[in-house]
N, C-alpha and C positions, 0 to 999 in steps of 0.2 A: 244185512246186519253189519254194524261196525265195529271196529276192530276193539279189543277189550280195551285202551287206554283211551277211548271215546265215549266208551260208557259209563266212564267214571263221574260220581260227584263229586266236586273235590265241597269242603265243609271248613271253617275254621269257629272255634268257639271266642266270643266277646266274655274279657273277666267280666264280674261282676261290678255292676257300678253304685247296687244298694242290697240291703241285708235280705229283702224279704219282694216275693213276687213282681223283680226288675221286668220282666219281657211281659206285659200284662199286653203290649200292646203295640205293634210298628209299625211301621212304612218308611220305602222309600222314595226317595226323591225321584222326580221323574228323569233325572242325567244320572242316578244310578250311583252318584259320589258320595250322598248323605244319606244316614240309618237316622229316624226319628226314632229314638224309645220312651216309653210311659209304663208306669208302671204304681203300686201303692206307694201312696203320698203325696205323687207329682214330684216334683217337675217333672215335663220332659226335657230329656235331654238330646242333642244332635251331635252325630258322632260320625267320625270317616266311615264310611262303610267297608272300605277296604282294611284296615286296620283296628278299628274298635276305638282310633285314642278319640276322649269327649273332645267338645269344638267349643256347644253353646247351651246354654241355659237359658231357655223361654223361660220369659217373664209368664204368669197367672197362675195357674189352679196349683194347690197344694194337698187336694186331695184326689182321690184313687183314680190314674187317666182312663178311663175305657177306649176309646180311638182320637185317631189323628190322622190329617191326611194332609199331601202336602199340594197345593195351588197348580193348577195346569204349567204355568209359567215357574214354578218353582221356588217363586218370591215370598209364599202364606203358608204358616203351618196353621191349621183349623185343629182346635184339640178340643173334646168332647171330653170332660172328667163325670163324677159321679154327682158334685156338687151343682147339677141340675144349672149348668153354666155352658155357652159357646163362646170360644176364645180362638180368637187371632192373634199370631204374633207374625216378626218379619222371621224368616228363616237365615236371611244374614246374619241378624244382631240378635235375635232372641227378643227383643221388643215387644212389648203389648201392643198391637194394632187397634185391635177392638173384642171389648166382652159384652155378652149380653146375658140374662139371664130368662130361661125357660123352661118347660115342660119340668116333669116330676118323675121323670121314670129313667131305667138303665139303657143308654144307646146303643143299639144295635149297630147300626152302621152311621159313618161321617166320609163324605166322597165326593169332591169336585167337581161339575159336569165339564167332559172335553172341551166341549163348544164355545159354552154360554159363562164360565167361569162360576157359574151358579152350585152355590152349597146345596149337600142332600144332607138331609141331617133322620134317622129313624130311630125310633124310640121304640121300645117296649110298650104297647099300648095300641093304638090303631090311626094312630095318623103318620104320614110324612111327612116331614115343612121341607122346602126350598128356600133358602136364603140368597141374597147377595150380599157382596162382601163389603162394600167402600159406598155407605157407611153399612154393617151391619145391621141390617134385617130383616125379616121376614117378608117374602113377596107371594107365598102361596102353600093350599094348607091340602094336601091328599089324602082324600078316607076311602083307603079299599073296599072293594064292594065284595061281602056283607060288611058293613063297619064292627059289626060286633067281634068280631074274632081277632086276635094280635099279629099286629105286623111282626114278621119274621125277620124278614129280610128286603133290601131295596138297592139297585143302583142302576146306574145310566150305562146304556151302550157304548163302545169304545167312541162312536161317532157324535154320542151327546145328543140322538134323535130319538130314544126312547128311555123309557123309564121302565124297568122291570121290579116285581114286588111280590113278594110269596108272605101268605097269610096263612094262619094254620084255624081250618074249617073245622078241627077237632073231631075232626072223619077219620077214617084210614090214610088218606091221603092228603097231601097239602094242596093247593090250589095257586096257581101265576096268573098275576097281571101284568099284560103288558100292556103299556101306556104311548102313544105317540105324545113325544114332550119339546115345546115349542117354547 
Protein backbone atom coordinates (compact mmCIF):
# COMPACT_ATOMS: atom_id res chain seq x y z
CA UNK A 1 0.00 0.00 0.00
CA UNK A 2 1.25 3.51 -0.60
CA UNK A 3 1.58 6.12 1.40
CA UNK A 4 -1.72 8.51 1.62
CA UNK A 5 -0.04 11.46 -0.43
CA UNK A 6 0.38 8.84 -3.41
CA UNK A 7 -2.89 8.07 -3.57
CA UNK A 8 -4.01 11.14 -4.26
CA UNK A 9 -5.70 12.59 -7.43
CA UNK A 10 -4.79 15.82 -7.78
CA UNK A 11 -7.99 17.37 -10.34
CA UNK A 12 -8.10 20.93 -11.70
CA UNK A 13 -11.23 22.36 -13.35
CA UNK A 14 -10.96 24.21 -17.08
CA UNK A 15 -13.43 27.54 -16.95
CA UNK A 16 -15.80 27.27 -19.29
CA UNK A 17 -15.17 28.16 -22.86
CA UNK A 18 -19.09 28.11 -24.20
CA UNK A 19 -22.64 28.49 -22.52
CA UNK A 20 -24.00 25.10 -23.01
CA UNK A 21 -22.59 21.36 -23.23
CA UNK A 22 -18.62 22.64 -23.74
CA UNK A 23 -16.89 18.87 -22.76
CA UNK A 24 -19.28 16.89 -25.21
CA UNK A 25 -16.28 15.48 -26.13
CA UNK A 26 -12.01 15.24 -25.70
CA UNK A 27 -8.80 13.84 -26.24
CA UNK A 28 -5.62 14.20 -25.80
CA UNK A 29 -2.73 14.65 -27.66
CA UNK A 30 -0.56 11.88 -27.56
CA UNK A 31 2.81 14.14 -25.88
CA UNK A 32 0.17 14.86 -23.29
CA UNK A 33 0.60 18.98 -23.79
CA UNK A 34 -2.65 19.53 -25.86
CA UNK A 35 -6.65 19.00 -24.57
CA UNK A 36 -8.78 18.91 -27.81
CA UNK A 37 -12.54 20.01 -26.71
CA UNK A 38 -15.85 19.80 -28.84
CA UNK A 39 -18.73 20.34 -27.72
CA UNK A 40 -22.63 21.93 -29.10
CA UNK A 41 -22.06 24.05 -32.02
CA UNK A 42 -18.40 23.27 -32.77
CA UNK A 43 -15.61 24.29 -33.03
CA UNK A 44 -13.29 22.57 -31.45
CA UNK A 45 -11.08 24.03 -29.72
CA UNK A 46 -7.27 23.14 -28.54
CA UNK A 47 -6.18 24.11 -25.33
CA UNK A 48 -2.82 23.65 -22.95
CA UNK A 49 -3.66 20.94 -21.04
CA UNK A 50 -1.85 21.93 -18.27
CA UNK A 51 -3.59 25.16 -17.81
CA UNK A 52 -6.83 25.41 -19.74
CA UNK A 53 -5.75 28.81 -21.57
CA UNK A 54 -7.24 28.13 -25.58
CA UNK A 55 -4.25 27.93 -28.12
CA UNK A 56 -6.42 27.25 -31.47
CA UNK A 57 -9.54 27.08 -33.37
CA UNK A 58 -9.96 24.31 -35.95
CA UNK A 59 -11.06 25.37 -38.91
CA UNK A 60 -14.75 22.99 -40.07
CA UNK A 61 -17.85 21.83 -38.51
CA UNK A 62 -19.99 24.31 -36.64
CA UNK A 63 -22.29 21.80 -35.47
CA UNK A 64 -22.65 19.52 -32.38
CA UNK A 65 -18.67 17.58 -32.16
CA UNK A 66 -19.41 14.02 -31.09
CA UNK A 67 -15.43 12.79 -31.27
CA UNK A 68 -12.04 13.77 -32.10
CA UNK A 69 -8.88 12.12 -32.05
CA UNK A 70 -5.72 13.37 -32.43
CA UNK A 71 -3.08 11.48 -35.32
CA UNK A 72 -0.36 8.90 -33.93
CA UNK A 73 2.23 11.67 -34.76
CA UNK A 74 0.27 14.39 -33.39
CA UNK A 75 0.15 16.42 -36.50
CA UNK A 76 -4.19 15.55 -37.48
CA UNK A 77 -6.93 16.32 -35.25
CA UNK A 78 -9.85 13.84 -37.02
CA UNK A 79 -13.16 15.51 -35.77
CA UNK A 80 -16.40 13.63 -36.15
CA UNK A 81 -19.53 16.31 -35.64
CA UNK A 82 -23.14 15.37 -35.97
CA UNK A 83 -23.41 17.01 -39.46
CA UNK A 84 -22.77 13.49 -40.91
CA UNK A 85 -19.10 15.01 -41.93
CA UNK A 86 -15.15 13.79 -41.40
CA UNK A 87 -12.85 16.41 -40.86
CA UNK A 88 -9.11 17.03 -40.61
CA UNK A 89 -7.35 19.82 -39.62
CA UNK A 90 -3.59 20.53 -38.66
CA UNK A 91 -3.24 20.49 -34.89
CA UNK A 92 -0.71 23.32 -35.16
CA UNK A 93 -2.64 25.88 -37.02
CA UNK A 94 -6.11 24.67 -36.68
CA UNK A 95 -6.34 24.44 -40.62
CA UNK A 96 -8.74 22.55 -42.67
CA UNK A 97 -6.66 19.56 -43.99
CA UNK A 98 -9.47 17.62 -45.51
CA UNK A 99 -13.50 16.99 -45.19
CA UNK A 100 -15.38 14.50 -46.59
CA UNK A 101 -18.88 13.87 -46.16
CA UNK A 102 -20.68 10.46 -45.04
CA UNK A 103 -22.73 8.07 -43.43
CA UNK A 104 -26.11 9.44 -41.61
CA UNK A 105 -25.93 8.35 -38.22
CA UNK A 106 -24.31 9.47 -34.55
CA UNK A 107 -20.48 8.46 -34.20
CA UNK A 108 -19.65 6.16 -31.89
CA UNK A 109 -16.28 6.11 -31.92
CA UNK A 110 -13.13 8.17 -34.17
CA UNK A 111 -9.37 6.56 -33.44
CA UNK A 112 -6.17 6.42 -35.31
CA UNK A 113 -4.65 2.98 -35.75
CA UNK A 114 -0.96 3.02 -33.91
CA UNK A 115 0.54 1.44 -36.82
CA UNK A 116 -0.91 2.04 -40.16
CA UNK A 117 -1.89 5.87 -39.26
CA UNK A 118 -5.23 4.48 -40.66
CA UNK A 119 -8.71 6.16 -39.39
CA UNK A 120 -11.49 4.18 -37.55
CA UNK A 121 -14.40 5.96 -37.90
CA UNK A 122 -17.99 3.75 -36.09
CA UNK A 123 -21.23 4.81 -36.47
CA UNK A 124 -24.39 3.99 -35.11
CA UNK A 125 -25.54 1.56 -37.40
CA UNK A 126 -23.62 -1.57 -38.44
CA UNK A 127 -20.67 -0.92 -40.27
CA UNK A 128 -17.01 0.37 -39.49
CA UNK A 129 -15.17 2.37 -42.26
CA UNK A 130 -11.41 2.63 -42.11
CA UNK A 131 -10.03 5.75 -43.74
CA UNK A 132 -6.68 7.06 -44.68
CA UNK A 133 -5.84 10.22 -44.30
CA UNK A 134 -3.67 12.15 -47.16
CA UNK A 135 -5.96 12.39 -49.23
CA UNK A 136 -8.97 11.51 -47.32
CA UNK A 137 -10.84 8.46 -48.00
CA UNK A 138 -12.21 5.48 -47.63
CA UNK A 139 -10.17 2.24 -47.98
CA UNK A 140 -12.50 -0.32 -46.40
CA UNK A 141 -15.90 -1.08 -45.08
CA UNK A 142 -16.49 -3.81 -41.84
CA UNK A 143 -19.89 -5.42 -41.24
CA UNK A 144 -19.93 -7.35 -37.90
CA UNK A 145 -21.17 -10.51 -37.99
CA UNK A 146 -24.58 -10.79 -37.62
CA UNK A 147 -24.79 -7.39 -39.74
CA UNK A 148 -28.14 -6.92 -38.35
CA UNK A 149 -27.56 -5.62 -35.04
CA UNK A 150 -25.72 -2.09 -34.16
CA UNK A 151 -22.18 -1.44 -33.85
CA UNK A 152 -21.53 -0.40 -30.26
CA UNK A 153 -18.26 0.05 -30.10
CA UNK A 154 -14.81 -0.50 -32.11
CA UNK A 155 -11.07 0.32 -31.79
CA UNK A 156 -7.52 -1.00 -32.67
CA UNK A 157 -5.05 -2.67 -30.30
CA UNK A 158 -2.52 -0.48 -28.71
CA UNK A 159 -0.11 -2.45 -31.34
CA UNK A 160 -2.57 -1.40 -34.43
CA UNK A 161 -2.83 -5.51 -35.10
CA UNK A 162 -6.18 -5.97 -34.35
CA UNK A 163 -9.52 -4.56 -34.53
CA UNK A 164 -11.91 -5.09 -31.66
CA UNK A 165 -15.77 -4.43 -31.96
CA UNK A 166 -18.88 -5.02 -29.61
CA UNK A 167 -22.31 -5.41 -31.25
CA UNK A 168 -25.36 -5.43 -29.15
CA UNK A 169 -27.22 -9.10 -30.24
CA UNK A 170 -30.14 -7.72 -28.32
CA UNK A 171 -29.70 -10.83 -26.08
CA UNK A 172 -28.70 -10.48 -22.47
CA UNK A 173 -25.56 -10.11 -23.41
CA UNK A 174 -23.32 -8.15 -25.94
CA UNK A 175 -21.11 -9.97 -28.18
CA UNK A 176 -16.95 -9.09 -29.37
CA UNK A 177 -15.22 -9.27 -32.30
CA UNK A 178 -12.03 -9.53 -32.75
CA UNK A 179 -10.41 -8.88 -35.97
CA UNK A 180 -6.83 -9.46 -36.99
CA UNK A 181 -6.44 -6.06 -39.01
CA UNK A 182 -3.56 -5.73 -41.66
Amino acid sequence: MKSGSENQLLASVIKPLWKARIGQTVAFSRDGKHLAVGGAHGPVRLLDARTGDPHIVCAGPKSDIYRIAFSPDGKQLAIGPFNKRLTICAAATGKLVSDLRLGDAEIFDLEFNSKTGQLLRTERGTEIAIFQTSPLKATGLIKPDPVAHPVLAAFFSPNGDKLFAVWNTKAANQKVSVTNYS
